[in-house]
C-alpha positions as CSV (number, residue, x, y, z in Angstrom):
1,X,129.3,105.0,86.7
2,X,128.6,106.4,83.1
3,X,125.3,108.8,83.7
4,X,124.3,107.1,80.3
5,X,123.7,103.9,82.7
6,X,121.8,105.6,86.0
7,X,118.6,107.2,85.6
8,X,115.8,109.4,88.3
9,X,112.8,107.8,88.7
10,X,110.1,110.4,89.5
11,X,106.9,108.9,91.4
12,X,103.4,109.8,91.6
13,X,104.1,113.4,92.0
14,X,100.5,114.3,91.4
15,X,98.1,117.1,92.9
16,X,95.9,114.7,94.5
17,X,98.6,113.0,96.7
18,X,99.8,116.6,97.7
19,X,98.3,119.0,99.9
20,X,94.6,119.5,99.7
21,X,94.5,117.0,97.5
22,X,91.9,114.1,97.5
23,X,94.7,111.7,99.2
24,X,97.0,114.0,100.3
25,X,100.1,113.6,101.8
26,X,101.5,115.5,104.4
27,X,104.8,117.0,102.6
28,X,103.8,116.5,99.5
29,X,104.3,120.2,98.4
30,X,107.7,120.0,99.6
31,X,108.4,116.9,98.1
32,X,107.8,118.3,94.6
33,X,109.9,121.8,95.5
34,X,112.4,119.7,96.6
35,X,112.8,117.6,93.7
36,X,112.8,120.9,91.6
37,X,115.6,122.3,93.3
38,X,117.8,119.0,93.5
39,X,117.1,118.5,89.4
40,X,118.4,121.9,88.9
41,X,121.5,121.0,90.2
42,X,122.3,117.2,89.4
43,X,120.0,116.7,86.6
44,X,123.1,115.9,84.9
45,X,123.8,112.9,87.0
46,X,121.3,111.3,85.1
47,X,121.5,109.5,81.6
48,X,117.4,109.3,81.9
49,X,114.9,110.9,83.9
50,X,111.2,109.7,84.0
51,X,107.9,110.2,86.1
52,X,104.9,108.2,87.0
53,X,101.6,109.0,87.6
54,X,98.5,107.1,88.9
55,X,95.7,107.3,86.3
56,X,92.1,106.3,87.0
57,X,89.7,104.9,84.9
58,X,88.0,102.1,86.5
59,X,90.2,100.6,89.4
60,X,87.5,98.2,91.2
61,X,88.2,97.9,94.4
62,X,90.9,100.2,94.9
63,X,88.5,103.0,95.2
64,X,85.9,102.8,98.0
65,X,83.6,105.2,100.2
66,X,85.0,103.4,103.2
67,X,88.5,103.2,102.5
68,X,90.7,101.5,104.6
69,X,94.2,103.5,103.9
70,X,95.9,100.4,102.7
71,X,94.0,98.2,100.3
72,X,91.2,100.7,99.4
73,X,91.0,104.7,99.1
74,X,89.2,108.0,98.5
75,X,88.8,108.4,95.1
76,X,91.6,110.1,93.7
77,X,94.3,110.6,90.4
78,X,91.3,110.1,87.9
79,X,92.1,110.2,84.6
80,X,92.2,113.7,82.8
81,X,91.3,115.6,86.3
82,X,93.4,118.3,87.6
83,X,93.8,115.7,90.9
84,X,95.8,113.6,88.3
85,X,98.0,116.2,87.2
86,X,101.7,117.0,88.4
87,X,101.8,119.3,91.5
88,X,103.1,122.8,90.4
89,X,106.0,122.5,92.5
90,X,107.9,119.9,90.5
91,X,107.0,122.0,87.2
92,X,110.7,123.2,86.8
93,X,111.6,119.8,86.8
94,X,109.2,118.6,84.2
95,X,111.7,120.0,81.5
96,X,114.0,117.4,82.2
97,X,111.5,114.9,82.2
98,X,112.3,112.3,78.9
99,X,109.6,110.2,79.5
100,X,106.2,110.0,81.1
101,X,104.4,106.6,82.5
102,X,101.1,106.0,84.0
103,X,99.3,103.1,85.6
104,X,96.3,101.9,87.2
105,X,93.9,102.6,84.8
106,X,92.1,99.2,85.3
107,X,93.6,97.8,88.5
108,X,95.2,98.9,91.3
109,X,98.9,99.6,90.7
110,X,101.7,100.7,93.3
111,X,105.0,100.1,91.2
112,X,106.1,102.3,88.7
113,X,107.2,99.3,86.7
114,X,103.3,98.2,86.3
115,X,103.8,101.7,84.2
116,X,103.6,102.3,80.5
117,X,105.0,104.7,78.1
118,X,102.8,107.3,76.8
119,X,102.6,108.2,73.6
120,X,105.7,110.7,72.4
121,X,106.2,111.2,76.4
122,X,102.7,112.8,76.5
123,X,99.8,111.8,78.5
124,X,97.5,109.0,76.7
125,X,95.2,106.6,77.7
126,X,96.9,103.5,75.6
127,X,97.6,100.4,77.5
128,X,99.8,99.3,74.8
129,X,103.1,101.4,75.8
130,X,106.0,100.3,76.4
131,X,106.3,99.4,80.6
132,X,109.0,101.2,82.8
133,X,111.4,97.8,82.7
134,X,111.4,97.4,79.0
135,X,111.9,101.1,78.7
136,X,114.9,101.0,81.4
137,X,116.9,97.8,79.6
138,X,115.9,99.3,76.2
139,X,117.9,102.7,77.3
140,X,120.9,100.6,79.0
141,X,120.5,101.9,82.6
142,X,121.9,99.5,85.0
143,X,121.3,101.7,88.2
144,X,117.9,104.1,89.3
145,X,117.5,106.5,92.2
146,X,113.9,106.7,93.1
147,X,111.6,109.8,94.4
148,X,107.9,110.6,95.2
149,X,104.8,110.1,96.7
150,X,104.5,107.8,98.7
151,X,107.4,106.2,100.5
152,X,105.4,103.5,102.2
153,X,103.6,102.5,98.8
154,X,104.5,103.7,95.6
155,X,108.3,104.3,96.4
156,X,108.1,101.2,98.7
157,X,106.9,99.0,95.6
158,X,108.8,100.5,92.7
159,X,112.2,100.1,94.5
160,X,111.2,96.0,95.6
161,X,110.3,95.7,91.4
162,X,113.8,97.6,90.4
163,X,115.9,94.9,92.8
164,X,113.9,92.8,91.2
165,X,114.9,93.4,88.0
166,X,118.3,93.4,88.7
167,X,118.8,97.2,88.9
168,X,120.7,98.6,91.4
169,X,118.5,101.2,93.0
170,X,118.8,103.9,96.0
171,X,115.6,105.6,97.6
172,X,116.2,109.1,98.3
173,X,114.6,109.4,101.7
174,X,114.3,113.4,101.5
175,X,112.6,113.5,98.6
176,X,109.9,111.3,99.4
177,X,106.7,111.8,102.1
178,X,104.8,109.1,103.4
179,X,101.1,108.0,104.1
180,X,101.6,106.8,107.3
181,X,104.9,108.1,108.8
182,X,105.1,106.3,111.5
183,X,105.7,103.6,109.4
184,X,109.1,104.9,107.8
185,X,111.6,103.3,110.2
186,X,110.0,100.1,109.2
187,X,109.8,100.5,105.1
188,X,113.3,101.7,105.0
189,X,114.4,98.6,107.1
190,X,112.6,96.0,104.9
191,X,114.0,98.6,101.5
192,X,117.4,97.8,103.2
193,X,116.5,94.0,103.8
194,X,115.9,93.8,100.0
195,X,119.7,95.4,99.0
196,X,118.0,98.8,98.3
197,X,120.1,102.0,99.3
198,X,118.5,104.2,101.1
199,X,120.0,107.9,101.4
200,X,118.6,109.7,104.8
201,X,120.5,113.1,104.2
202,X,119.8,115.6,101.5
């Protein structure tokens, strides 16, 4: 496949989702490093590399003082807080990085593909943006690998919307970390179930 055609799909990368984070997720830290050092090598692989990040305005429900850890959570990723920002680790990344989405401003949102553009690739607070699907047909890309935080929600949901749309689409089991991890064996067989690759090895 022509790299013009496959692109990386970064996800939710953010401070608060990583160590010492409001939400954080154990090997998060690592997650970002990882991702780093596997972009420094293959970023050429890729036609098109973007990231996602959860950015809180006013998400109802999603936030709560009694969270349950699946529907509702600590308040976290608010908009224009360092929580929200990318983890350090994956700064060496960022450089190949040729577009930036966010989501959840309003509403929950787990997919990347409930994402929109920001403005120039930058950070904004515009819900008018292009979303991730538009973007990926728009670029030609027939094929994503997807990355991030975290494999048993974000990951989980962005790779069910990418079969959806008719992209073929490989989870990268190494450089993800999950909420519950206990729970992996059974994401990665319904990820399976719905025709997504999923890599185990680095």
């Amino acid at each position: 496949m022509d790299a013009s055609e496959r692109a990386l799909l970064i996800i939710d990368v953010q401070n608060d989702f990583c160590e010492h984070g409001a939400l954080a997720v154990a090997g998060g830290a690592a997650v970002a490093a990882g991702i780093a050092t596997d972009l420094a090598v293959r970023s050429a692989d890729y036609g098109h590399i973007a990231t996602t990040q959860d950015w809180h305005i006013d998400p109802g429900t999603h936030f709560s003082d009694t969270p349950d850890f699946i529907d509702s959570w600590p308040v976290h990723c608010v908009a224009g807080t360092p929580g929200a920002d990318f983890h350090p680790g994956l700064s060496p990344a960022l450089g190949h990085v040729g577009a930036r989405f966010r989501k959840g401003r309003f509403a929950a949102a787990y997919s990347g593909f409930e994402a929109r553009l920001a403005a120039d690739g930058e950070a904004s607070d515009s819900e008018s943006g292009m979303l991730l699907g538009d973007w990926l047909r728009t670029a030609g890309v027939t094929s994503v690998d997807i990355v991030g935080i975290a494999t048993d929600f974000c990951v989980r949901a962005t790779a069910l919307d990418a079969v959806a749309q008719g992209l073929d689409t490989t989870v990268i089991l190494p450089l993800s970390a999950a909420v519950h991890p206990q729970s992996v064996a059974e994401v990665v067989a319904g990820l399976q179930d719905a025709r997504v690759t999923v890599l185990t090895l680095g």
